[in-house]
TORSE-434382 format. One line per field, with one value per residue (C-alpha): x, y, z; residue number from 1. Coordinates in pm, whole numbers. Example, Ala and Ser with C-alpha at 12.3 -4.5 7.8 and 13.67 -1.06 7.14 Angstrom:
% TORSE-434382
u: [1230 1367]
v: [-450 -106]
w: [780 714]
n: [1 2]
This chain:
% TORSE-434382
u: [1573 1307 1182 1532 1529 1203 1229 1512 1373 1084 1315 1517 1188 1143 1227 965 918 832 468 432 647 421 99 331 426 80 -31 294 282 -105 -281 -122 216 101 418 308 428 647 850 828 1018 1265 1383 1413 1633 1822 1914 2075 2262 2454 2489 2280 1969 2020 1775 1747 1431 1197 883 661 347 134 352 708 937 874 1217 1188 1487 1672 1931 2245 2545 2616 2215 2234 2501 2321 2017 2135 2360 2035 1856 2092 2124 1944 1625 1630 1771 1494 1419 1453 1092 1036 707 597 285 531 798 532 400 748 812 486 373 95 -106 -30 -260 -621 -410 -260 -580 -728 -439 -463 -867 -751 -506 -715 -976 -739 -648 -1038 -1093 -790 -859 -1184 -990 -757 -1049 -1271 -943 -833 -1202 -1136 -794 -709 -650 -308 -398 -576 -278 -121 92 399 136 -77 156 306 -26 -192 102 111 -246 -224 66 -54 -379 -178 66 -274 -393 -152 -143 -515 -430 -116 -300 -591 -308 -173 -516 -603 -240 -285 -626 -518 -234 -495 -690 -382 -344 -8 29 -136 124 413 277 195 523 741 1102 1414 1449 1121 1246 1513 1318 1118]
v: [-236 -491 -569 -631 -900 -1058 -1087 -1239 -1492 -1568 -1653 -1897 -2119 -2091 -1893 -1687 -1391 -1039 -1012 -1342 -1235 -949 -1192 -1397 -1153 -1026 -1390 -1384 -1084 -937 -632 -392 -420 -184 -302 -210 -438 -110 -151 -581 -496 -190 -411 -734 -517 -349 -698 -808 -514 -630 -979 -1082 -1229 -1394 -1426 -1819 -1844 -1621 -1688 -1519 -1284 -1049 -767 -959 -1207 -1232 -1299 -1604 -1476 -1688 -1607 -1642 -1737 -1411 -1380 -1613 -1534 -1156 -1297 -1493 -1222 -1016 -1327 -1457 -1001 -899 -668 -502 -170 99 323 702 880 1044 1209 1452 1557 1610 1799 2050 2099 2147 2424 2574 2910 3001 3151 2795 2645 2607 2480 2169 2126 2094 1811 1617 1586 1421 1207 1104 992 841 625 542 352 158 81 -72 -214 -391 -526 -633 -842 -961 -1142 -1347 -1469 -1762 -1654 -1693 -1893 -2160 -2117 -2445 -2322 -2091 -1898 -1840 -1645 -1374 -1241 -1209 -1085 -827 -726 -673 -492 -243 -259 -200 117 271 282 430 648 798 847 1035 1254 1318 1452 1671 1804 1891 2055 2295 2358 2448 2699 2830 2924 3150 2912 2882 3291 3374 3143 3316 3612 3593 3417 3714 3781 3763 4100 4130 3851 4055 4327 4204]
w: [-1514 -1364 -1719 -1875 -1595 -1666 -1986 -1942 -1730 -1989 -2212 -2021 -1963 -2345 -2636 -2752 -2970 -2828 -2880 -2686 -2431 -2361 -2314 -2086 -1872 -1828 -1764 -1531 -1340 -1320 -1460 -1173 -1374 -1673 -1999 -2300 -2639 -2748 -2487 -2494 -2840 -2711 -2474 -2666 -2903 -2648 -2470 -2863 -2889 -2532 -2651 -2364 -2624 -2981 -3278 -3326 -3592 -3803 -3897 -4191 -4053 -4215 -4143 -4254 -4061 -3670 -3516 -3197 -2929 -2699 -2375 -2456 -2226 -2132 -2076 -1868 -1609 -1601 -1546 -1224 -1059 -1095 -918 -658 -548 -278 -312 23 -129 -92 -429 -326 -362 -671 -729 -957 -749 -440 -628 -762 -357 -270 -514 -492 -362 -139 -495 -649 -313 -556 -800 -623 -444 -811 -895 -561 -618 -929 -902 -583 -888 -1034 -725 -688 -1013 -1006 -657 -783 -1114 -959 -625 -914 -1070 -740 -684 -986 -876 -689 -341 -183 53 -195 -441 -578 -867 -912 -1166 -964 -736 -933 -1074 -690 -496 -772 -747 -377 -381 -589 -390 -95 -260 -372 -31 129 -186 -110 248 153 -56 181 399 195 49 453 497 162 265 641 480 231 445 618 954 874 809 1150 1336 1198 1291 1651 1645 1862 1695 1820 1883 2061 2308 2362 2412 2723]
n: [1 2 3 4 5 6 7 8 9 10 11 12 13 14 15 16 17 18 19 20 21 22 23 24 25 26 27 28 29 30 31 32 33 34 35 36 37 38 39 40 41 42 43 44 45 46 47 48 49 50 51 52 53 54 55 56 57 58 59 60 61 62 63 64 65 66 67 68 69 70 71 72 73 74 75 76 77 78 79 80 81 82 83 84 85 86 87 88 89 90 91 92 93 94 95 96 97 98 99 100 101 102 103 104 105 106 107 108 109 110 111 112 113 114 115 116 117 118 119 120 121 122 123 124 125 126 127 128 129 130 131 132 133 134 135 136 137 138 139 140 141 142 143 144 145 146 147 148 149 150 151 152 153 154 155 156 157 158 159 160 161 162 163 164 165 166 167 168 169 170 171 172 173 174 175 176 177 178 179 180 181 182 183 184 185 186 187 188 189 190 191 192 193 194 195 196 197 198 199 200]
């Protein structure tokens, strides 16, 4: 839904077609918002089919007629309701990696150990990706330009999520590990019943 909105937005500071709206928003927004052109164009067509963006110009390429878009009216009063809404409303927690530990079986414990180590790889090199980027932007503090803003926010905010992403997973790695190793079995067992309460 986010993209709808900022593409949106691009277009209200100019009209643009949908390959250069997907160098903007990189330019906008930073590396650590992945948006491939595919889905630039998906969008761009979904937002004509609800009358919120019009085709204004073409233009001849190489592979036909490039189509320049612009907001229309309705665009434009969806755009700010989006804007002027608040953002304070937290996304429910959806994770692949957690559903499969939640569903899995003691005999599955090697296994998830095996996808944690991964994705914990993963986590690593775009950790370093997205350090190395954030040395060659202008730091917040020494920022003097609304475009320099989005771009650095963005990059430490994924910084940020990542972190707390490999310390999540080193959590869980030590918890499967613990109950692998039958911790967790041994507690239940010396655990006494109800029936043995009863009993003394």
């Amino acid at each position: 839904m986010s993209v709808k909105f900022a593409i949106l937005g691009l277009l209200l500071k100019r009209p643009s077609y949908p390959y250069e709206l997907s160098v903007t928003f990189r330019e906008r927004i930073g590396y650590a918002w992945e948006l491939n052109r595919g889905q630039v164009y998906q969008t761009v067509y979904r937002l004509e089919e609800e009358g919120l963006v019009e085709r204004v110009e073409s233009k001849p390429n190489a592979h036909g007629i490039k189509w320049i878009y612009r907001v229309t009216e309705l665009g434009k009063e969806e755009y700010e309701r989006w804007r002027s809404d608040g953002t304070d409303r937290n996304r429910p927690l959806r994770d692949d990696l957690l559903l499969k530990i939640s569903m899995a079986t003691p005999e599955d414990a090697d296994h998830l150990i095996w996808m944690i180590d991964k994705r914990e790889r993963l986590c690593a090199e775009r950790l370093q990706e997205y350090t190395e980027f954030e040395a060659d932007r202008v730091p917040l503090e020494e920022a003097t330009s609304w475009e320099d803003i989005g771009p650095t926010l963005s990059t430490s905010a994924a910084l940020a999520r990542l972190s707390s992403e490999m310390v999540w997973l080193a959590q869980a790695r030590k918890t499967l590990m613990r109950l692998s190793n039958g911790v967790g079995t041994k507690k239940e067992k010396s655990r006494p019943t109800q029936r043995q309460n009863l009993a003394v």
